[in-house]
C-alpha positions in Angstrom: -2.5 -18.5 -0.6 -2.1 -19.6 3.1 -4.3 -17.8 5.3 -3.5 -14.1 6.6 -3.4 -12.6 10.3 -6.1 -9.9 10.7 -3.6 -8.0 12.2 -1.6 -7.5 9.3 -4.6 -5.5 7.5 -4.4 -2.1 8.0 -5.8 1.0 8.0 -3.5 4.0 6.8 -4.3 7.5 6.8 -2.6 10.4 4.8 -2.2 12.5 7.8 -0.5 15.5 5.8 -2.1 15.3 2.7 0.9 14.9 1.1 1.7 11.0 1.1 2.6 11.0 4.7 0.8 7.8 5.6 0.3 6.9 9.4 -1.3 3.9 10.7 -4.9 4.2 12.3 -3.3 2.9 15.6 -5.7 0.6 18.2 -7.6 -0.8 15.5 -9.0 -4.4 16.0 -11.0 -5.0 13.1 -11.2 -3.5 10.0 -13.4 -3.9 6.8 -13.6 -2.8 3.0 -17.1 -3.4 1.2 -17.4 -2.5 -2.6 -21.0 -1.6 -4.4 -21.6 -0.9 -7.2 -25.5 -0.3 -8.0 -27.0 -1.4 -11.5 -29.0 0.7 -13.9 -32.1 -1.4 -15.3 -33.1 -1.1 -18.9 -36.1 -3.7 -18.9 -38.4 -3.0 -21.5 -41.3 -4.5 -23.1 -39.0 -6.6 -25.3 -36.6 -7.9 -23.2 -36.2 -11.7 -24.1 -38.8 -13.7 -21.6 -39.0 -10.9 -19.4 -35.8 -11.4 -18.0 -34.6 -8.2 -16.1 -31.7 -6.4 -18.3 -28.7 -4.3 -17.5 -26.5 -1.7 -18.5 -23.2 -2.7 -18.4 -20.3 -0.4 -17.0 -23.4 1.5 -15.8 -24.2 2.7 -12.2 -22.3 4.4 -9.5 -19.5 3.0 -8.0 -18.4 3.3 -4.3 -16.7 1.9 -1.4 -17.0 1.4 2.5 -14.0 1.2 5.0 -15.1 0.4 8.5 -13.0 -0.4 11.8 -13.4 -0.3 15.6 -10.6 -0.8 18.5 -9.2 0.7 21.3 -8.8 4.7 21.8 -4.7 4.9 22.4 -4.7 8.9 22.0 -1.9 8.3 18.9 -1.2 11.0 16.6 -3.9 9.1 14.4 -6.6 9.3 16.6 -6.1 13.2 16.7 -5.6 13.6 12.8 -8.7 11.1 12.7 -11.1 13.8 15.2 -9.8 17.0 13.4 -10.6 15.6 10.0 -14.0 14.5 10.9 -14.7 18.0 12.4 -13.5 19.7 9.6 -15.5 17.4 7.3 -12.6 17.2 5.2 -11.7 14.5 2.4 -8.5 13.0 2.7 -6.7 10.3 1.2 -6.2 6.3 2.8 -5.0 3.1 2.2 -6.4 -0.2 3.2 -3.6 -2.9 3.0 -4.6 -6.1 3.0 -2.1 -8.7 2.9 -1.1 -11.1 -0.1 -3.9 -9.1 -1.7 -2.9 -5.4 -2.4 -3.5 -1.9 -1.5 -6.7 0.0 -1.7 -5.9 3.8 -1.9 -7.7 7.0 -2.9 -10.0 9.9 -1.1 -12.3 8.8 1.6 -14.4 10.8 4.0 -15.3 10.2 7.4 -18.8 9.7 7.8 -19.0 8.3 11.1 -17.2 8.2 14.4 -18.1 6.8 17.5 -16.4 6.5 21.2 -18.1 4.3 23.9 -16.8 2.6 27.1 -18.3 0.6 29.8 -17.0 1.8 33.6 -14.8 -1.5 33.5 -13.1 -1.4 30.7 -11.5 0.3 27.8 -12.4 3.2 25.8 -13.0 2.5 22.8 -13.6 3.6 18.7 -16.2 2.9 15.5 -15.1 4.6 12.7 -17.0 4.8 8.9 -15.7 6.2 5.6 -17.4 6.5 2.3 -14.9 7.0 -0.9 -15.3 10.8 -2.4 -13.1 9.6 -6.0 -11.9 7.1 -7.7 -10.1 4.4 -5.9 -6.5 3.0 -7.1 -5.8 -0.8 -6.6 -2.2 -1.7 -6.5 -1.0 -5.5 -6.1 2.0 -5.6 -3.4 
């Protein structure tokens, strides 16, 4: 695989709830972290003492980040009236010659700052609130 603008991952929102994806317009960076956190079972006879764990066990969850420039898109207003409503709503991460990361995420953080000389501009965090669907495009 050659290597991939950053420009070409992006950040999609289901701005109707019905599979009306928009992209998250401005964006300059964007990020997907997966955790998953591991349930220990070390006893007293666990061979050497070595730290044991259960497998398939724990909770799995992901973390979509971005930051970029406030453009006053339809995006930016779906993405304030969903964070005010606290509401759950499904996205998509594509990341090129990868796939497509897709399934409900909440908005957990969102940020505007500016400096008197320059742009205004966004920090945006969600945490997924389901199960997550992986699709190779």
């Amino acid at each position: 695989m050659s290597a991939q603008s950053g420009r070409d991952m992006l950040l999609r929102l289901d701005q109707t709830g019905l599979g009306s994806f928009i992209t998250v317009a401005g964006l300059r960076s964007r990020s997907l972290s997966f955790n998953a956190a591991s349930i220990d079972v070390t006893d007293a006879q666990s061979v050497g003492k070595w730290r044991e764990l259960l497998a398939g066990g724990g909770i799995k969850r992901a973390s979509l980040s971005g930051s970029g420039v406030f453009k006053d898109q339809a995006s930016d207003e779906n993405i304030r009236e969903i964070f005010f409503d606290g509401s759950i709503r499904n996205w998509q991460l594509i990341i090129p010659d990868f796939g497509r990361v897709e399934g409900a995420f909440q908005i957990v953080s969102l940020e505007f700052s500016a400096d008197h000389a320059g742009e205004v501009t966004f920090d945006i965090a969600l945490e997924s609130a389901g199960e997550l669907s992986f699709v190779v495009i």
